[in-house]
C-alpha positions as CSV (number, residue, x, y, z in Angstrom):
1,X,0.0,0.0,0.0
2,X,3.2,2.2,0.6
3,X,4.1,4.6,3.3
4,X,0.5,6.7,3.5
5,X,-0.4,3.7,5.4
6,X,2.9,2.6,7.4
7,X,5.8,0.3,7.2
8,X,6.1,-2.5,4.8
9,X,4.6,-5.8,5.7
10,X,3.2,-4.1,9.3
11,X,-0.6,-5.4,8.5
12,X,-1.7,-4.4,11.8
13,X,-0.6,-0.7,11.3
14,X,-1.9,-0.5,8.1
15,X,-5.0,-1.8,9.2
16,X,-5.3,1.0,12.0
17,X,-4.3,4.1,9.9
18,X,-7.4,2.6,7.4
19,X,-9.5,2.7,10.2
20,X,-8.2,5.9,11.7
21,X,-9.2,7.5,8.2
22,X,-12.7,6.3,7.8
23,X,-13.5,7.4,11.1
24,X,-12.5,11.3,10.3
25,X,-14.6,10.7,7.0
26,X,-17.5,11.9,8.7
27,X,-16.1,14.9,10.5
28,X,-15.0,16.0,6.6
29,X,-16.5,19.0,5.4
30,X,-14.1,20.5,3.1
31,X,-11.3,21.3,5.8
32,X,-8.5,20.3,6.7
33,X,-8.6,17.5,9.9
34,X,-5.7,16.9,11.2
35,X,-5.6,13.7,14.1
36,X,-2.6,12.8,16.1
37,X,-1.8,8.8,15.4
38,X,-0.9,6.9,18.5
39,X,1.9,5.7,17.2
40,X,5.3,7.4,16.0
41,X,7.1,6.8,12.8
42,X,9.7,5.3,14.4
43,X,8.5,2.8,16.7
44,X,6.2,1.5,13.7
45,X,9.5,1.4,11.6
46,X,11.3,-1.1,14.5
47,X,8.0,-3.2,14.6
48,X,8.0,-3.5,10.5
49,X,11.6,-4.4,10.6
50,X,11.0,-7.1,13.5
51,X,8.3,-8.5,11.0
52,X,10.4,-8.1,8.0
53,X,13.1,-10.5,9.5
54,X,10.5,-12.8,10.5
55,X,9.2,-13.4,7.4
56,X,12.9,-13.8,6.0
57,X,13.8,-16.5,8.6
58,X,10.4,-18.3,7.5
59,X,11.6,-18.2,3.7
């Protein structure tokens, strides 16, 4: 999905800033929303690389 929607291969994350979105949808009426995300860039960036070795050792 790329970065919009966090790290490679983080499901989870990705899962939670799709989620995150839809619930603004609502708010939405032409201006800008802005939301802090409860989790930082780089402690989802650790997490995708823990799960990005994981899969290579499974390979």
């Amino acid at each position: 999905m790329g970065h919009q929607f966090g790290v490679p291969f983080h499901k989870e994350l990705q899962k939670d800033v799709i989620r995150a979105c839809l619930e603004l949808l609502p708010m939405t009426s032409g201006t800008r929303i802005e939301r802090p995300f409860p989790k930082t860039w780089a402690a989802a960036r650790r997490e995708g690389k823990v799960i990005e070795q994981m899969l290579h050792d499974e390979s």
